[in-house]
Backbone as a ProteinNet text record, in pm:
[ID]
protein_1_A
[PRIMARY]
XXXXXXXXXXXXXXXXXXXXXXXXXXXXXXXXXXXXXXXXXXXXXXXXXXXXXXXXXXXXXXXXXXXXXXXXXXXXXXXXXXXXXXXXXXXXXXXXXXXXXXXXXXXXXXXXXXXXXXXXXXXXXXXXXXXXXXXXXXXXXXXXXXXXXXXXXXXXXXXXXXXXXXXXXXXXXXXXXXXXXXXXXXXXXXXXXXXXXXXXXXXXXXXXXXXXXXXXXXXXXXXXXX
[TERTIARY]
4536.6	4524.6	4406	4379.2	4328.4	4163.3	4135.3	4006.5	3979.8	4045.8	4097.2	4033.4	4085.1	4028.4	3853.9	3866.7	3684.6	3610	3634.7	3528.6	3503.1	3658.1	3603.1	3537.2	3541.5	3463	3344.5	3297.6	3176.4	3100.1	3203.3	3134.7	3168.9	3150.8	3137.5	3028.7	3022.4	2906	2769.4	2777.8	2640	2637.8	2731.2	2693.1	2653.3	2698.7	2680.3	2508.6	2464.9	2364.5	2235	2297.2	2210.9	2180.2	2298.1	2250	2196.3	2184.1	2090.9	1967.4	1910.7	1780.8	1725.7	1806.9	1770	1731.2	1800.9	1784.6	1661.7	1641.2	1495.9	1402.6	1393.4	1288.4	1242.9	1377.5	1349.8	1289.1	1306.1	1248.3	1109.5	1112.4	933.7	866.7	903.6	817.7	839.9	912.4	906.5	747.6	773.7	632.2	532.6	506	424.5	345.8	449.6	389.7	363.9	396.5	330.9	205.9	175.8	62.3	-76.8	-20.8	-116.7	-99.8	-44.3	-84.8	-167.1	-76.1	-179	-420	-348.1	-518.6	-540.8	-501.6	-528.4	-623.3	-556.7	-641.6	-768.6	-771.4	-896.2	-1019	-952.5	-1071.3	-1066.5	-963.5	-1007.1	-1147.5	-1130.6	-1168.2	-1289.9	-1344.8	-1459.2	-1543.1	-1462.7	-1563	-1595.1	-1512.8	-1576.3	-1675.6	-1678.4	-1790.6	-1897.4	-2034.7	-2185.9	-2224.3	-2126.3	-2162.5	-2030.4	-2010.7	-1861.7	-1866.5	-2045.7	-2027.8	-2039	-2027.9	-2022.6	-1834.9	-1743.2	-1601.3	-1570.2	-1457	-1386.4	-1250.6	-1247.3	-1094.3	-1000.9	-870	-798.4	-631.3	-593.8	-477.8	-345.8	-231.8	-177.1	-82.9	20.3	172.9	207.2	356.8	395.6	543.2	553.4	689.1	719.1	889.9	909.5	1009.3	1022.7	1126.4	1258.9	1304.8	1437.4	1441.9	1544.1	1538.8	1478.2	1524.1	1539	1388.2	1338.7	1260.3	1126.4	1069.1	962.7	888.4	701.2	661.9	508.1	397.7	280	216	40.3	-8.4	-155.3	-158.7	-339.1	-406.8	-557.6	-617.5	-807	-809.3	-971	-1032.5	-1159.6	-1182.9	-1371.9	-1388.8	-1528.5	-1589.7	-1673.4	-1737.6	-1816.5	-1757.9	-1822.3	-1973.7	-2007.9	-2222	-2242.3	-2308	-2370.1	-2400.2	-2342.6	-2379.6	-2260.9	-2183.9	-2147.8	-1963.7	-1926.7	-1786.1	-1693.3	-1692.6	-1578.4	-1540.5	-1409.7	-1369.1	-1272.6	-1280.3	-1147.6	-1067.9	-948.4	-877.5	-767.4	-786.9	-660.1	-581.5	-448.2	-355.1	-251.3	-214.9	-21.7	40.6	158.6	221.4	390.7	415.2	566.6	607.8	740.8	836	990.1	1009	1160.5	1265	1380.1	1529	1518.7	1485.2	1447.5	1550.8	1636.7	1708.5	1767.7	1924.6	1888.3	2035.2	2048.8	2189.4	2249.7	2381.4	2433.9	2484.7	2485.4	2514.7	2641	2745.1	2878.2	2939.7	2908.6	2959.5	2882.3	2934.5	2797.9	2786.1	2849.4	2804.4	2766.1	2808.8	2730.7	2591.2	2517.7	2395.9	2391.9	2224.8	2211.2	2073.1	2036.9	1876.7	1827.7	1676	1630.2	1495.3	1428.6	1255.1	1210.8	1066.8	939.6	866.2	797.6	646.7	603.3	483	401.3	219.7	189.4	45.2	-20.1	-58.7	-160.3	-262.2	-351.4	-453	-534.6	-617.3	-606.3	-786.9	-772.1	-912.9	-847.8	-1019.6	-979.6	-1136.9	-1132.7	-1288.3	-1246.4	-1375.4	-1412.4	-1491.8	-1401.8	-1512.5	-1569.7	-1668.5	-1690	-1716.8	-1655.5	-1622.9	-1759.6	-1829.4	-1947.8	-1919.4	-1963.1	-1957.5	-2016.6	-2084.3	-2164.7	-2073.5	-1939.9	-1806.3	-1811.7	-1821.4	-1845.9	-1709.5	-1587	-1478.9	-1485.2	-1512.4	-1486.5	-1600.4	-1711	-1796.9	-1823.1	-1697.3	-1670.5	-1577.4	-1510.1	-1415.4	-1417.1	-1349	-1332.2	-1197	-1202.2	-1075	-1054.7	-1008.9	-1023.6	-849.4	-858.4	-775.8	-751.3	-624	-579.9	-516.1	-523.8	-481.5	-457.9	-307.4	-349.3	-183.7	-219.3	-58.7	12.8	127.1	150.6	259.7	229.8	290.7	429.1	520.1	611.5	644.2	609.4	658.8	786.4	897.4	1027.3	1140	1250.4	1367.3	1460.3	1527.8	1629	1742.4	1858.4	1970.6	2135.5	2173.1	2342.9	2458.1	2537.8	2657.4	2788.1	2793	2918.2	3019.1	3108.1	3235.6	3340.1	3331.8	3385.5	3502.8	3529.2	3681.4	3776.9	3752.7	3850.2	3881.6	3782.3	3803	3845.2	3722.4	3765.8	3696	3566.6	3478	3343.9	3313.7	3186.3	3049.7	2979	2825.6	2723.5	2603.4	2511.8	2387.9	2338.3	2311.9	2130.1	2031.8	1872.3	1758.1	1764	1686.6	1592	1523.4	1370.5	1370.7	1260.7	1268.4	1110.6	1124.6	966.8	907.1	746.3	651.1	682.1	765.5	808.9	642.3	592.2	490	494.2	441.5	524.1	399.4	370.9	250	267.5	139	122.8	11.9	56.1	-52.7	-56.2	-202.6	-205.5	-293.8	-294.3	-410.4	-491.2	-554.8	-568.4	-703.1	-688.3	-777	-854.1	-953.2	-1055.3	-1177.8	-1130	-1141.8	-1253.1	-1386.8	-1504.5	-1507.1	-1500.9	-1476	-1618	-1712.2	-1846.5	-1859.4	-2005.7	-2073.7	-2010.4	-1897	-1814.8	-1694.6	-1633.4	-1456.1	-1406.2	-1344.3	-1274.9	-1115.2	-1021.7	-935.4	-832.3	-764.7	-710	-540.8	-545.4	-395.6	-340.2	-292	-258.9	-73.5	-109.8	26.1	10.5	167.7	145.5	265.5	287.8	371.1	402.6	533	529.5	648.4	639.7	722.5	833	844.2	932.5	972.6	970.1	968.9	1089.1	1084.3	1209	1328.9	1441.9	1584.5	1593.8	1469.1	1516.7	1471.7	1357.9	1356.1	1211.7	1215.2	1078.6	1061.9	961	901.8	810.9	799.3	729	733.3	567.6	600.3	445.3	430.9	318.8	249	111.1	125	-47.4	-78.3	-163.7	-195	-335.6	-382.6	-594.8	-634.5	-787.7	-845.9	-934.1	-1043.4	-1183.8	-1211	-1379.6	-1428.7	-1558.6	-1655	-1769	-1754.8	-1839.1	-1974.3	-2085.1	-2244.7	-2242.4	-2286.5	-2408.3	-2336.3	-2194.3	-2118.5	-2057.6	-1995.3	-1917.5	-2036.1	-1989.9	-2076.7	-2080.9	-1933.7	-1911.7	-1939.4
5054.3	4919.9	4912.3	5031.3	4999.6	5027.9	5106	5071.5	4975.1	4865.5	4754.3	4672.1	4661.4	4591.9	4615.6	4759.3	4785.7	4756.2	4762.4	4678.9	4580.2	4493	4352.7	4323.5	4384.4	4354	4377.5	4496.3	4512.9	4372.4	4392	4242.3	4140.6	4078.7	3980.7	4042.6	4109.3	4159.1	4138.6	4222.9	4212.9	4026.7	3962.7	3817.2	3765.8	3792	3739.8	3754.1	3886.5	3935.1	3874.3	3834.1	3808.7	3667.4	3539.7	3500.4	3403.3	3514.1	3484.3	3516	3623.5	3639.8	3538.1	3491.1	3420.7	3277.4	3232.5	3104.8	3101.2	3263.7	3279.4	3303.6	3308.1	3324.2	3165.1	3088.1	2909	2881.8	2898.9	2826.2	2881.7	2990.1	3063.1	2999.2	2942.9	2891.8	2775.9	2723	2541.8	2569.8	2618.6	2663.5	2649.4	2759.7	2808.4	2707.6	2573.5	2495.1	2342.4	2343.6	2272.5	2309.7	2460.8	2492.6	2461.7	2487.5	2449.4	2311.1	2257.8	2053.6	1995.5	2065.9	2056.4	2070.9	2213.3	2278.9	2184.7	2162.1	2115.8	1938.2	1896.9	1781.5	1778.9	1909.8	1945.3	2014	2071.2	2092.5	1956.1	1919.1	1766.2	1671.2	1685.3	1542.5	1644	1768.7	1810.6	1836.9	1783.1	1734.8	1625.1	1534	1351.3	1338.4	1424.1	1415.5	1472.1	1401.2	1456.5	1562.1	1545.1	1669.8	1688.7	1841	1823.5	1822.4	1767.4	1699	1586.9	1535	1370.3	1309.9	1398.5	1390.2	1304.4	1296.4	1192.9	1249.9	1323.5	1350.7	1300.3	1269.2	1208.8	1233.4	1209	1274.3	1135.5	1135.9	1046.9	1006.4	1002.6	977.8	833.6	860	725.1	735.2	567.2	517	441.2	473.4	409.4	301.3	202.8	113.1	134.4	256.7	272.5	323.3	328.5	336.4	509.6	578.3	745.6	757.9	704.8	780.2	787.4	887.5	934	1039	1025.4	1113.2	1168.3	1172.9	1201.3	1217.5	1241.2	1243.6	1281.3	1365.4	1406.4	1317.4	1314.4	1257.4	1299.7	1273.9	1316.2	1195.7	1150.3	1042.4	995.7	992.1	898.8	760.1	764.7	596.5	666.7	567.2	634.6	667.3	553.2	534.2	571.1	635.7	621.7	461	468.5	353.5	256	268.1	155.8	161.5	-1.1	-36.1	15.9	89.4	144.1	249.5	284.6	421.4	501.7	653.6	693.8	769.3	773.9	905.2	966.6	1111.2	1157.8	1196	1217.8	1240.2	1291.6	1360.2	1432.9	1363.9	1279	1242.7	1310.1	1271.7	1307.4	1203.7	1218.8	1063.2	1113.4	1164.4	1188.3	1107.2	1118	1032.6	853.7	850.1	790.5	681.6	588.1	541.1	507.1	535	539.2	451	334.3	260.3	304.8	403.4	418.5	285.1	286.9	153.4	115.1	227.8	207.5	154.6	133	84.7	-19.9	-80	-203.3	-121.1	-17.5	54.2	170	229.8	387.8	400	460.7	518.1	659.5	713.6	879.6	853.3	950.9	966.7	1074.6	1085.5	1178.2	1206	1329.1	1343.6	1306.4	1248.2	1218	1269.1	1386.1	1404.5	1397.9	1339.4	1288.9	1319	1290.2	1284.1	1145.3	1117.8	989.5	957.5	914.2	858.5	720.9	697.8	546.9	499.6	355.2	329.7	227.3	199.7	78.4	50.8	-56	-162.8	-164.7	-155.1	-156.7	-249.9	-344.7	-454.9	-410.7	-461.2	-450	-576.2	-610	-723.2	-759.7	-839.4	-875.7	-975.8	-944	-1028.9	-965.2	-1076.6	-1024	-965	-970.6	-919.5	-812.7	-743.6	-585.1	-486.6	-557.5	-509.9	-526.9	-647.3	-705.6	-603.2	-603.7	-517.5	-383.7	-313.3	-142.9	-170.5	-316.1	-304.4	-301.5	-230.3	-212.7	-231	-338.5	-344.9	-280.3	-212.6	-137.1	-146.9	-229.1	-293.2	-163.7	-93.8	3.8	-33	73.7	35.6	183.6	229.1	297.1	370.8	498.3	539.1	651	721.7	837.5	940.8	1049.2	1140.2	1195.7	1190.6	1243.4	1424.2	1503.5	1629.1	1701.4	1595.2	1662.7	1597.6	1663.8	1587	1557.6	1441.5	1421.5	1372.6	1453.9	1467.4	1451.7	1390.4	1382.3	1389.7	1414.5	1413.5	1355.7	1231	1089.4	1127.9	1119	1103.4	925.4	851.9	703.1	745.8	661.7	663.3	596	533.2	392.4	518.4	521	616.8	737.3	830.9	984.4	1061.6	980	1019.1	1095.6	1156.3	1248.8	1204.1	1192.7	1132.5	1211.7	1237.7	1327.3	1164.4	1107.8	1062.5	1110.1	1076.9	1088.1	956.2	945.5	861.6	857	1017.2	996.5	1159.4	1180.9	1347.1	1398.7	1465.2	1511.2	1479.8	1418.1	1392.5	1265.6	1166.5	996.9	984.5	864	788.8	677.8	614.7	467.1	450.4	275.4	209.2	241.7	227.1	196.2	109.2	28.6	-82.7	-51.9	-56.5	-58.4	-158.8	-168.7	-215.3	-104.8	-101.6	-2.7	-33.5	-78	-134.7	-51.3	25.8	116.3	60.6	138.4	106.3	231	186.3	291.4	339	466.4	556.2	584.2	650.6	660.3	744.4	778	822.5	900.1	950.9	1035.1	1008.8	941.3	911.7	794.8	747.6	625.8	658.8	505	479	411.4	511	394.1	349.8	223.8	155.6	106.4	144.6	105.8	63.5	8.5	-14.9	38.4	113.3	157.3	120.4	48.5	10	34.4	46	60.9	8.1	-80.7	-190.5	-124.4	-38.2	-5.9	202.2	199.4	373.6	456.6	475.5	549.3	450.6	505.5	429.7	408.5	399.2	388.7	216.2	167.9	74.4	35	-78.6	-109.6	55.7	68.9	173.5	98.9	87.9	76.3	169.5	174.5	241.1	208.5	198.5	178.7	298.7	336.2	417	404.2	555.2	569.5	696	716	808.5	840.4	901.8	958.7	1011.9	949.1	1009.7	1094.3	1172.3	1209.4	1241.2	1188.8	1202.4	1291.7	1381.8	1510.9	1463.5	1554.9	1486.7	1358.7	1269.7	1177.4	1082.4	1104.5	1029.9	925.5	778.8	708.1	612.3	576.3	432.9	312	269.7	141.7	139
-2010.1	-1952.1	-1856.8	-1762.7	-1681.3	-1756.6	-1861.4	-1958.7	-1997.5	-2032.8	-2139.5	-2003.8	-1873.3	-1753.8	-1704.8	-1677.5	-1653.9	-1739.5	-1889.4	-2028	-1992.7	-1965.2	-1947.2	-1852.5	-1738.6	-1614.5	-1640.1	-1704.6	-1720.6	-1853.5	-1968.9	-2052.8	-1940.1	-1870.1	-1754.9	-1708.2	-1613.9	-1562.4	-1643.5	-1804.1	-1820.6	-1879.2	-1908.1	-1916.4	-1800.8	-1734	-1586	-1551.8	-1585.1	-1568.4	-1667.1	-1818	-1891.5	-1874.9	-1815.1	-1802.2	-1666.8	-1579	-1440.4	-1526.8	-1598	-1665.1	-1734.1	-1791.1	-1880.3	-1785.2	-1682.3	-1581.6	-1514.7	-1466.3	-1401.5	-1500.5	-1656.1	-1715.5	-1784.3	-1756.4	-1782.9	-1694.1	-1566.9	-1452.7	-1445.5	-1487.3	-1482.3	-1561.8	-1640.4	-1777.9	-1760	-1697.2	-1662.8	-1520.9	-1464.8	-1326.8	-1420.4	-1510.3	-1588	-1687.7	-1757.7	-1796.5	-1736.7	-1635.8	-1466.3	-1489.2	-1423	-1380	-1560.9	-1639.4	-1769	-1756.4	-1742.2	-1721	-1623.4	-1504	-1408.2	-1419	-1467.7	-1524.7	-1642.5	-1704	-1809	-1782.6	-1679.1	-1626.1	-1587.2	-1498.9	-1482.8	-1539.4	-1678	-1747.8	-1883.9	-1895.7	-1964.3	-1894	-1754.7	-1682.2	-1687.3	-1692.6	-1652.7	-1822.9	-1928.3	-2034.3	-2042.4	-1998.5	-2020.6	-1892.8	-1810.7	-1618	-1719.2	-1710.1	-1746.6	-1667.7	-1512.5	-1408.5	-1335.9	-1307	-1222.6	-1093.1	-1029.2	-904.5	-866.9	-967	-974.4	-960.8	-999	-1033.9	-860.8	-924.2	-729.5	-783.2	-637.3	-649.5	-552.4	-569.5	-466.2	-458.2	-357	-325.4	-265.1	-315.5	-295	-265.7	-147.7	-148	-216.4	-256.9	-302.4	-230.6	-222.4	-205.7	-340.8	-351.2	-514.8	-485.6	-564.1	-544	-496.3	-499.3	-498	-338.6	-265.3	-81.1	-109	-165.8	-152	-228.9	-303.5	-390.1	-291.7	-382.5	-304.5	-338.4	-376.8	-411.1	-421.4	-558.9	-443.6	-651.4	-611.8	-736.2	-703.3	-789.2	-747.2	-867.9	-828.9	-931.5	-990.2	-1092.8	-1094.1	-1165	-1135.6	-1210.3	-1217.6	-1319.8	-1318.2	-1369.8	-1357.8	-1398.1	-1596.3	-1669.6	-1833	-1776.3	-1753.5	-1700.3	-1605.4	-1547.6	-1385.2	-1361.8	-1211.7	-1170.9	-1233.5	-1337	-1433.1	-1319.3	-1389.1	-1325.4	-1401.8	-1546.6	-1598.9	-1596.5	-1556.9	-1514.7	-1563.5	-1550.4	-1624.3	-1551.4	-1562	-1440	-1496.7	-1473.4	-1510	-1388.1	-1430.8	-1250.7	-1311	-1225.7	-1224.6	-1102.7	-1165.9	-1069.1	-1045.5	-974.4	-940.4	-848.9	-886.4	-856.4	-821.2	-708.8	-678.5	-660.7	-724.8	-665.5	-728.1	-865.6	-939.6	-978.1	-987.5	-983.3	-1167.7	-1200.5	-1369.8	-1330.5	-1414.4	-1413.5	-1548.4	-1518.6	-1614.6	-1726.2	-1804.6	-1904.5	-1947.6	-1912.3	-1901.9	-1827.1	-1722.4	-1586.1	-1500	-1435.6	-1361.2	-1199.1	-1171.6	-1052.3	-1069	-1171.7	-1192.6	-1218.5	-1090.8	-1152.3	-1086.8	-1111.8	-1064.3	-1063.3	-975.5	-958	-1029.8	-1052.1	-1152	-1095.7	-1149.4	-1094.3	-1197.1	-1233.7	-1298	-1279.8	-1366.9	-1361	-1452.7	-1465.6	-1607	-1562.6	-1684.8	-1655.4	-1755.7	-1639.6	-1695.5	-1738.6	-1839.2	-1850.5	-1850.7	-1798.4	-1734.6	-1715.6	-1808.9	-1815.1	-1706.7	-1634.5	-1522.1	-1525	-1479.9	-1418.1	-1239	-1170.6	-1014.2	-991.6	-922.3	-843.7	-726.3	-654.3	-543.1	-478.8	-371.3	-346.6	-226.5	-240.7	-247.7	-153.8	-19.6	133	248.8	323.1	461.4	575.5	578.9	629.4	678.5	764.4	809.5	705	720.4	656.2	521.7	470.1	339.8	230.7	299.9	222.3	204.3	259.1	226.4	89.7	57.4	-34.3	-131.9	-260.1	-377.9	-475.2	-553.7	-633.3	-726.9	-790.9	-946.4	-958.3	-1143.5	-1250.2	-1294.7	-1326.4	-1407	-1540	-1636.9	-1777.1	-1816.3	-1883.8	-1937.4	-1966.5	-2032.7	-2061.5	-1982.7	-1985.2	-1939.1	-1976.2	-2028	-2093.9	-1988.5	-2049.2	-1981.5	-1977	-1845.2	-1862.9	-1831.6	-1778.1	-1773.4	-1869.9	-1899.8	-1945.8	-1859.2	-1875.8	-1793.4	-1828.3	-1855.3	-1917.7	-1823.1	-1860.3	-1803.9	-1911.9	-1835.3	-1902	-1850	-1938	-1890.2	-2000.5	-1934.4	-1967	-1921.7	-2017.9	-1972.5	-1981.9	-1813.6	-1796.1	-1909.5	-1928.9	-2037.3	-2113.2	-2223	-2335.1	-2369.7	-2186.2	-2177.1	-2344.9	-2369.1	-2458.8	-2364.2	-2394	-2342.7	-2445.5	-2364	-2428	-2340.6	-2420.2	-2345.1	-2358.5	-2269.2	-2214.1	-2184.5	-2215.3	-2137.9	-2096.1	-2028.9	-1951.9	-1999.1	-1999.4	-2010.5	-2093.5	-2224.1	-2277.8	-2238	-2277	-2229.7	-2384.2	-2318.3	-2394.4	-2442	-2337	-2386.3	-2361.8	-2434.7	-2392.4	-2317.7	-2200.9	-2136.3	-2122	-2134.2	-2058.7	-1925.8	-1885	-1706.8	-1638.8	-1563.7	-1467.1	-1359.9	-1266.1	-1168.3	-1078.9	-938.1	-897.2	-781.4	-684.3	-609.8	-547.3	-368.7	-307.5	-261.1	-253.7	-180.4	-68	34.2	135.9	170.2	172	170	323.6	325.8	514.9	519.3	441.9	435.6	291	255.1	198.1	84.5	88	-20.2	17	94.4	101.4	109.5	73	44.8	80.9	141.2	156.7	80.5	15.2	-98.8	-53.6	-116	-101.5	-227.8	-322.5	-456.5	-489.5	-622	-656.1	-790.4	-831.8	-979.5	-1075.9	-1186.7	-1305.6	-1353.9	-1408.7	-1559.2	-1587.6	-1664.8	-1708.8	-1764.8	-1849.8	-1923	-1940.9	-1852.9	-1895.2	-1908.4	-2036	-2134	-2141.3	-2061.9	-2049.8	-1960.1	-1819.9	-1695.3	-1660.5	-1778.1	-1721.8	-1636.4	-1561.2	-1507.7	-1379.4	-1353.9	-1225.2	-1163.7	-1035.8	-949.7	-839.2	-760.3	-654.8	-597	-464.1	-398.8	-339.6	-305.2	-284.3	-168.9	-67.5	-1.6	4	41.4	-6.9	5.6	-5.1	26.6	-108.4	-106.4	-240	-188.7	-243.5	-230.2	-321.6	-322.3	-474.1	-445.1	-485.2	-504.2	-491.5	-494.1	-545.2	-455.6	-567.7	-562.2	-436.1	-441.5	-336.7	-424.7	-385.3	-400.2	-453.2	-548.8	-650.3	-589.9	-477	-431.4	-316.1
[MASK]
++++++++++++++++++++++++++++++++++++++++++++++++++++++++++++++++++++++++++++++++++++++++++++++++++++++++++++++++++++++++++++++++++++++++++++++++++++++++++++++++++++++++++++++++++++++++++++++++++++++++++++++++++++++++++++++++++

């Protein structure tokens, strides 16, 4: 009996064991393909740049519609032409505590993270006035889509029924439109002040996204176009 007991303890043990390994070799490889998306922006954005000191990079907190959410997005971006108003940017964003209304219920929801990466053509005005303020300013129109890099999965069980449904909001690699606007506010010669808003009408099962956001740019080289 008492063999029949230490086996089993030990088959527990090495399950136990195999699968903590197995949890820390998911989570290594979820890091792992972060860090290739991440990179991956930056050597994308440094084939469409004619020079990679011409690039503008910028850094960004966001507030999201929902009271809790909250989150942040780097970015790299250039003008197609020198000199010219059309622009392109790539960015990794992240979006915490995301708000998802379960569809079974008119009070159940749960929060979720977002990180995606975006690509985004936009046009830059420069707003053209003798204004000491008015004439550091810059509007730039966003357009464009964004790849989803996490899944986000639940598991409901409806009371009425006591049926179990696996449930996703959002899978990785959804595609969602995205709009923005984003006011730049020129500090001098290579930095700008930005104040933006960002969209997306429809993303996955969660629905409209919004979130506003602030944040600092600097443009390498030649300096800032606007």
């Amino acid at each position: 009996m008492k063999i029949n007991i230490d086996n089993n303890e030990q088959e527990n043990l090495t399950l136990q064991k195999s699968q903590l390994e197995k949890n820390i070799m998911i989570k290594n490889l979820y890091k792992l393909r972060k860090t290739f998306a991440v990179s991956g922006i930056f050597i994308a954005s440094s084939l469409f740049s004619n020079s990679i000191n011409a690039l503008e990079l910028a850094g960004n907190i966001h507030k999201g519609q929902d009271a809790k959410s909250q989150g942040y997005s780097f970015s790299l971006a250039d003008n197609f032409t020198k000199g010219g108003n059309l622009y392109w940017t790539f960015s990794y964003n992240n979006l915490e505590k995301v708000k998802y209304d379960l569809p079974f219920t008119v009070s159940g929801e749960r929060f979720f993270k977002i990180n995606t990466i975006d690509g985004l053509v936009s046009y830059r005005h420069k707003i053209q006035s003798y204004n000491v303020f008015f004439k550091k300013l810059t509007i730039e129109y966003q357009l464009g889509a964004s790849l989803a890099l996490t899944e986000n999965k639940l598991i409901y069980t409806d009371p009425n029924s006591l049926d179990t449904v696996e449930i996703y909001p959002s899978q990785e690699n959804d595609i969602n439109m995205v709009l923005g606007v984003v006011a730049h506010y020129k500090l001098n010669k290579n930095t700008a002040l930005n104040l933006g808003v960002k969209y997306q009408p429809n993303f996955s099962e969660f629905g409209a996204i919004a979130s506003v956001y602030l944040g600092l740019s600097y443009r390498f080289g030649r300096g800032l176009d606007y």
